[in-house]
N, C-alpha and C positions, 0 to 999 in steps of 0.2 A: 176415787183413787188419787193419792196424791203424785203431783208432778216435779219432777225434778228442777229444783231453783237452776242449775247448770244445765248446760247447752247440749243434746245427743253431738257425741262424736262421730264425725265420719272419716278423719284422717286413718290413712291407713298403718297396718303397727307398727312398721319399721320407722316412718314418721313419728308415734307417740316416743319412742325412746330416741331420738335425734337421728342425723343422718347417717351413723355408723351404727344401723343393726346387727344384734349378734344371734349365734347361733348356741344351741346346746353342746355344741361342742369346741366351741373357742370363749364363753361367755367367762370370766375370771374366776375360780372356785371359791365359798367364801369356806374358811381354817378357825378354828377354833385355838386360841391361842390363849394360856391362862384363863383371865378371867371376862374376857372379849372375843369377839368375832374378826376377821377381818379378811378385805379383798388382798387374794394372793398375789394379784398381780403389781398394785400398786402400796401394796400395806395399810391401805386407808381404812380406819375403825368402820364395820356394819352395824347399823342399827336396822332391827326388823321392825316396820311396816306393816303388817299381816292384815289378813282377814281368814277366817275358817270358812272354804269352801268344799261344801258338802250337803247334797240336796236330801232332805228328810230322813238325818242320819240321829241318832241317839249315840254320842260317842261316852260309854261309861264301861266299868267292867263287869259287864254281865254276859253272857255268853248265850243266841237262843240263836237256835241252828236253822228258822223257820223264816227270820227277818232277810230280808232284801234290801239291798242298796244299789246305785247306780255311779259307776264307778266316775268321777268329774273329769279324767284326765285321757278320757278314751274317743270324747265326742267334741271331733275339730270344730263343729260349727255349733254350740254350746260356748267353746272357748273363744273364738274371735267373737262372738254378743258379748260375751260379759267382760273380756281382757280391756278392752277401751271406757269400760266402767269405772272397774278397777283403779285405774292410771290414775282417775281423777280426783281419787282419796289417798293417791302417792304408792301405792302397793309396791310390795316389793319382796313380798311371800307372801305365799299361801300354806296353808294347812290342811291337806285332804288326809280324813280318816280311814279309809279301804277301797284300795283300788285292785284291779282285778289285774295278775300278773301275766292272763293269757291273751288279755289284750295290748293293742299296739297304741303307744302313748306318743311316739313321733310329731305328731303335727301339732298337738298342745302343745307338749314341752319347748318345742321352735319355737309356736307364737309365744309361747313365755318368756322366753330365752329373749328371745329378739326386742324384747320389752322389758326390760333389767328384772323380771320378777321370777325369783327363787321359791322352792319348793318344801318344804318337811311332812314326809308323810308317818303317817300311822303303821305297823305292822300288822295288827290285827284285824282282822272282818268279824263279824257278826255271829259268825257260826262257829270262829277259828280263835278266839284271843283267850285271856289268862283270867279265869273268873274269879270273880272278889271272894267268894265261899265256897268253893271247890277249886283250890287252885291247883293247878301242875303244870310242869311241862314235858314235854312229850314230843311226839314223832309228827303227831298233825298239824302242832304248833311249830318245831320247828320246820319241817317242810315249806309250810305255809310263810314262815318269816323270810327263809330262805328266799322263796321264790320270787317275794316283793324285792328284796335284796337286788336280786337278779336281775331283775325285770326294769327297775331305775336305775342301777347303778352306773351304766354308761353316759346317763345326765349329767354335765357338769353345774347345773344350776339346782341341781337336788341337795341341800345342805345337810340332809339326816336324815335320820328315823327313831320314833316314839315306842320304845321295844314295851309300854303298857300307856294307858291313861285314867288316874283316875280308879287304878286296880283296888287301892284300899281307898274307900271312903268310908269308914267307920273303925271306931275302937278293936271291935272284932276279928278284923282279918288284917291286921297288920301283920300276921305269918304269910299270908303271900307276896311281899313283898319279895320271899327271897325265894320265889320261881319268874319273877321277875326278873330280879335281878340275875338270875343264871341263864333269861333269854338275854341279855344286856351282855351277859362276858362270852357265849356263844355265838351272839350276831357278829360282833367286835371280831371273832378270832373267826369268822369265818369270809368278813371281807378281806380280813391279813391274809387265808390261805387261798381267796381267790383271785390276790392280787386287784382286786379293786383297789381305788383311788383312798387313801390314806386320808383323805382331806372330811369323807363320809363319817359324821358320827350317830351314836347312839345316846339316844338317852330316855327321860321320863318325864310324864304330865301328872301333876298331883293337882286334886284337888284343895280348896283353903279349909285341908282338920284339922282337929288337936292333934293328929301326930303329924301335922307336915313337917315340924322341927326334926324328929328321930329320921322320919323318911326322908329328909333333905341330907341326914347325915351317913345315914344305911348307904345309898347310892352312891354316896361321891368316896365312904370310906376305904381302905384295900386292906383286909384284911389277911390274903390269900399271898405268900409268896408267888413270884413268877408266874401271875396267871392277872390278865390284865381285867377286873371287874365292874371299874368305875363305869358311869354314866360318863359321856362326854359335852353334854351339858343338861340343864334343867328348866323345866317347862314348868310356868304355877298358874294355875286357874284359878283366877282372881275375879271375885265381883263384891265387894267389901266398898267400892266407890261408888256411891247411887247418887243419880242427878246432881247437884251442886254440892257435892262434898269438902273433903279437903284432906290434908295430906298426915292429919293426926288420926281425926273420928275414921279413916278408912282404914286404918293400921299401917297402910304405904310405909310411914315411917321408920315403925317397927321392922318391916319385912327387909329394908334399904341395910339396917344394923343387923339383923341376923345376918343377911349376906355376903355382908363386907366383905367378911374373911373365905371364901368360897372358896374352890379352885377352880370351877367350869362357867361358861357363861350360864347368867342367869335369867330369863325372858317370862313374859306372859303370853302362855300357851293359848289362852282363853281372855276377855276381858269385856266389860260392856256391860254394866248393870241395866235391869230393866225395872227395876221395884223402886216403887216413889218418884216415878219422874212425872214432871207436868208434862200432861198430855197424855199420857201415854206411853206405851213401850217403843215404838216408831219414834218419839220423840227425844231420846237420849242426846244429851247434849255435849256428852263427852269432853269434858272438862279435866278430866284427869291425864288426854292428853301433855296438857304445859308443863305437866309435873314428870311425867314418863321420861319425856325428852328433857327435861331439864334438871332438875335439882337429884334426880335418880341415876343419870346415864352413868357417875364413876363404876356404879353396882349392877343395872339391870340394863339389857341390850335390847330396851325397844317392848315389842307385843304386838299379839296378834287378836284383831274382832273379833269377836263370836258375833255374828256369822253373816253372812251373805245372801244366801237363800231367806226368805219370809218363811217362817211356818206355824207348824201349830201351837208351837212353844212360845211362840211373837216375841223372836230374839228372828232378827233378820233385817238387812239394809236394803235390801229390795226385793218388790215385785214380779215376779217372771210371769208372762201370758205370752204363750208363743213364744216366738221370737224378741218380744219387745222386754225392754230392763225399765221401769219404773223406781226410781230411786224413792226412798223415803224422807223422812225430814231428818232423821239423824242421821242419813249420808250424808246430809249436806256441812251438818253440823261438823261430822268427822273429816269434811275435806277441808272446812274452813280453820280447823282447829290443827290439823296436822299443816297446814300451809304455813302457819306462823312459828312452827319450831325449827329450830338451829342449834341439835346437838353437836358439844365440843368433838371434835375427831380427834383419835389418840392416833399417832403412826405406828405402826408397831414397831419398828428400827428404835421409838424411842422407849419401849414397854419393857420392862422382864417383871412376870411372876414371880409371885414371891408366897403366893397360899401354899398352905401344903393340905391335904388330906384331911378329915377332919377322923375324930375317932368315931366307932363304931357304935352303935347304943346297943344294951346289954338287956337281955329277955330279963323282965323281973311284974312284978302285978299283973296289971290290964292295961297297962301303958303299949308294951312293945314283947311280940311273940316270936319275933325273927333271928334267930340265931347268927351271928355273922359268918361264920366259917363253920363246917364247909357251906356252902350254900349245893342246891340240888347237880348233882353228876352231868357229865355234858351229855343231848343224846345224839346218839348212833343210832339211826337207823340199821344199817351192815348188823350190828350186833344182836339187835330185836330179831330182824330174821335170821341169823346163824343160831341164835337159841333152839326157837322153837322149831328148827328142822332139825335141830340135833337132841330132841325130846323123844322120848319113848310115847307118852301120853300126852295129846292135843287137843284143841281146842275144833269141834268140825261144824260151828255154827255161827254166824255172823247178827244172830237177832240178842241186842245187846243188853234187851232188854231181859233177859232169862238167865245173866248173868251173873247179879245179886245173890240171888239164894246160895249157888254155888261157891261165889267170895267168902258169904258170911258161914258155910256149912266148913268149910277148907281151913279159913283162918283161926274160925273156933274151935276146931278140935287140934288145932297145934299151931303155935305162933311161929313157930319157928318155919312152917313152910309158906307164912306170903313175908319172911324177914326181904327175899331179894326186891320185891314191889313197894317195900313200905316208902314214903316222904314224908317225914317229920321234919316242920320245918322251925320249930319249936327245940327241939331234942338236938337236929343236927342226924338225925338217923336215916338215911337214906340208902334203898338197895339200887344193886345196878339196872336192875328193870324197870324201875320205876317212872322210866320215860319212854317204855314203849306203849304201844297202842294196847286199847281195854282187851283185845283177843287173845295178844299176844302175852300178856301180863296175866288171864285167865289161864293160858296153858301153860306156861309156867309153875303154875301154884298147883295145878291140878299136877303135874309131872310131879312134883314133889310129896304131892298125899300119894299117889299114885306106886314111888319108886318107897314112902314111907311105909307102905300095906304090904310090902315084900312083892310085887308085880301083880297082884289077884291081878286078872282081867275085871270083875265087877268095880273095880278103884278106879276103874278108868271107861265110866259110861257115863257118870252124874245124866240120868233119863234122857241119852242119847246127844247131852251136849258133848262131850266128848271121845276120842279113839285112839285106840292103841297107832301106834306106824312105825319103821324103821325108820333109828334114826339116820342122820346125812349129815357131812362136813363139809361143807366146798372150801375151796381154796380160799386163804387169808380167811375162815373162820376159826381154824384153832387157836389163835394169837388171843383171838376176842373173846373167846369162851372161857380161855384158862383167866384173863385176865378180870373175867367178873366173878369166877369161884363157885365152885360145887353149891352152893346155896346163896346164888346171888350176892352176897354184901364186898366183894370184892370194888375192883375197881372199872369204870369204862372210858375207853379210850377215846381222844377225839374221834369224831369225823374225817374225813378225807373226802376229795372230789367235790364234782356239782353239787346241791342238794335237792333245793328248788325248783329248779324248772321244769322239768320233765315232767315231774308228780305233779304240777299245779293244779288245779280245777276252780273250773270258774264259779262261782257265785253272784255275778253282777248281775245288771242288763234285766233286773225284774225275776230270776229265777234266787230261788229259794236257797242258802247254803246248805247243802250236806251233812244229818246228822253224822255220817260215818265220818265226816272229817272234824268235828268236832273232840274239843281234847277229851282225854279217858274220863275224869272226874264230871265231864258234862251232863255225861248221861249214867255213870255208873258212883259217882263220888259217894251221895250219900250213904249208899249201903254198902260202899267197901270202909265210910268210916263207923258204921255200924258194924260192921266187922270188925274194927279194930277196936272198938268199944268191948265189945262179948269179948275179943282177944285180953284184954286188960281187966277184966271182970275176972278170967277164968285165971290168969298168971298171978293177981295180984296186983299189979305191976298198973298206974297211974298213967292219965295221958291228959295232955292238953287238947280240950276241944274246939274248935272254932265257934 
């Protein structure tokens, strides 16, 4: 095992960040201001630092409701072992990809705080995020965003959150980009109505594809009067720089001139090639340091390592056994390499932006399948249940698995009863239900063959998945039911109140995520878009498939 060229640290934390430790609740906020970061307090330009901490996590957009993770931000003495590591490669953010909203994050985020290192996390878990081939959003998704919302947001050293990462990697599923981006203008308008700190942004981690150009531009464009949808800044997973590269053959150059004209900061989410270096994967020499901090800073604000933990992937800067941190040789490399940059500081008193918005890219071949406007409806929980208690015909079974037949038997014999569930994100056609949960969305459709068969009671058994019931209106459900329309396509209304916390459930700490909390299309996507397959078969009528 190899040993760390640098010295174990024993000073204590408040010590590593000089004599005036701060806390998470006086530490400066850092502000996203045009095409820069910067400390609120004093205006001085941030450049990030980073490293991705997160122990044998797979951060990509796939959705398996089975995988486990361990939240990094819940286990105090976890973080004072590795925060004094940290220090010594200059950190100054981290990246953790799912953290658990029902745990208490207090004493990390102090020792963080108290050590000038800032936070951006991820929205999504394992069981819970926006899947590249099934995408939606929905009620378990947004719960879920909510909740993390919640649960950090008192942080003043939390700089954001990653509302996807990495959701399109390929040609194919550039259509979810825009259930994305409606978790993007949803999160946005729901730290506005909780009065959280204004300084909190949102944004997106792309992978390096052929569409990150469209995807760079889908994000940051506003196509939507009055309704605020951009990204607040962007994240790029970059590893195009391998061992002794340079600043042409990695494309850096190219990426510096797309940017230019941006209007959000622009950073590396990901970075740290491991393919072709001497030695080894451990041995990354990180060279592409000099150039980050230097000939880049007008355009890109810094970057963050992948990763910290060792694992199986042999992308990791250190060893953990126990309690002991074991640095590898490319820590050292990365300490010695970040030690010798001196990016320019811009003040911001001296800055005014001057980008504006870029245009939207336009659905046309196999290039790009995301309609810009509307993008998918906000969801309402409130709405989802005042529906389906105000349904004649329900849904009385929760195994979701026995769901399909009944999707594909409903929407094929008439299109027009799953119009309120449909999201097309291709078309722009979207019903109002279409962000509630798979049960709720089942009995929906099923009320509507149901109220379509003139009331028989047999319309409403599909072999005991479903039951008649009286319907119910509770208060402030009338407003929301008139307002999605006799057959769904109507409209739905924000949210209001908490969202998050209450409903949260935990998935960390070794136990499994919950398929129930998993989004609708996780477990039921493909056969409701075989459903809509037979629905366009039987109409005539043409559909874009993923």
């Amino acid at each position: 095992m190899w040993s760390s060229a640098l010295p174990s640290l024993t000073l204590g934390l408040a010590a590593l960040s000089g004599t005036l430790a701060q806390s998470y609740n006086d530490i400066p906020e850092i502000k996203a201001v045009g095409q820069h970061f910067f400390y609120s307090n004093n205006g001085s330009q941030f450049y990030l630092k980073g490293v991705a901490y997160q122990e044998n996590y797979n951060p990509n957009g796939t959705n398996n409701a089975n995988t486990q993770y361990t939240d990094p931000l819940a286990d105090s003495s976890k973080c004072s072992r590795d925060i004094p590591f940290m220090k010594q490669i200059f950190t100054n953010v981290i990246r953790v990809y799912a953290i658990d909203p029902t745990q208490n994050h207090d004493d990390c985020m102090e020792q963080l705080a108290s050590n000038d290192i800032y936070v951006i996390a991820d929205l999504g878990e394992p069981g819970t995020s926006i899947d590249s081939n099934d995408p939606s959003w929905d009620v378990a998704l947004y719960t879920r965003y909510t909740a993390v919302v919640d649960s950090l947001s008192k942080y003043k050293n939390v700089i954001g959150f990653f509302a996807g990462n990495e959701v399109v990697s390929a040609q194919n599923q550039t259509a979810a980009a825009a259930f994305v981006k409606a978790a993007v203008r949803d999160t946005k308008a729901y730290i506005k109505q909780m009065n959280y700190r204004q300084t909190l942004g949102v944004g997106y981690a792309t992978a390096d594809v052929p569409s990150r150009d469209e995807l760079a531009h889908y994000f940051a464009c506003e196509p939507e009067d009055g309704s605020t949808t951009s990204i607040d800044f962007w994240g790029y997973n970059v590893y195009s720089w391998c061992g002794d590269s340079n600043y042409v053959s990695s494309s850096y150059g190219e990426r510096v001139e797309f940017f230019r004209d941006y209007p959000v900061p622009v950073f590396f989410a990901e970075y740290g090639c491991i393919e072709g270096v001497d030695g080894g994967p451990t041995h990354r020499p990180f060279t592409e340091v000099a150039v980050l901090y230097g000939n880049m800073t007008s355009v890109f604000s810094g970057g963050i390592v992948y990763e910290w933990f060792y694992s199986e992937n042999q992308y990791g800067l250190v060893e953990i056994n126990d309690n002991s941190v074991s640095p590898y040789p490319d820590f050292t490399s990365l300490s010695s390499q970040l030690a010798r940059v001196t990016p320019s500081i811009t003040q911001s008193s001296a800055y005014t932006p001057s980008n504006s918005a870029p245009a939207c890219p336009t659905v046309g071949g196999t290039t790009w399948a995301a309609v810009a406007s509307p993008l998918p409806p906000a969801v309402n929980p409130q709405l989802c249940s005042c529906e389906v208690a105000n349904l004649q015909c329900t849904v009385d079974s929760d195994d979701e698995s026995s769901y399909a037949d009944v999707f594909n038997y409903i929407c094929g014999a008439n299109q027009d009863y799953c119009a309120g569930i449909s999201h097309n994100a291709t078309t722009g056609d979207y019903g109002a239900l279409g962000g509630c949960s798979p049960k709720q969305q089942l009995a929906w459709v099923a009320n509507q063959y149901y109220q379509g068969s003139s009331n028989k009671e047999s319309a409403c058994d599909f072999n005991g998945l479903a039951k008649t019931q009286s319907p119910t209106t509770s208060a402030g459900c009338e407003a929301l039911i008139s307002a999605a329309g006799t057959n769904g396509e109507g409209t739905v209304p924000s949210p209001t109140g908490q969202q998050g916390t209450a409903a949260a459930s935990s998935s960390s700490h070794g136990a499994a995520a919950s398929a129930m909390s998993a989004p609708a299309f996780f477990n039921y996507g493909k056969a409701f878009f075989a459903a809509y397959i037979i629905t366009a078969l039987v109409s005539g009528v043409g559909m874009f498939v993923l």
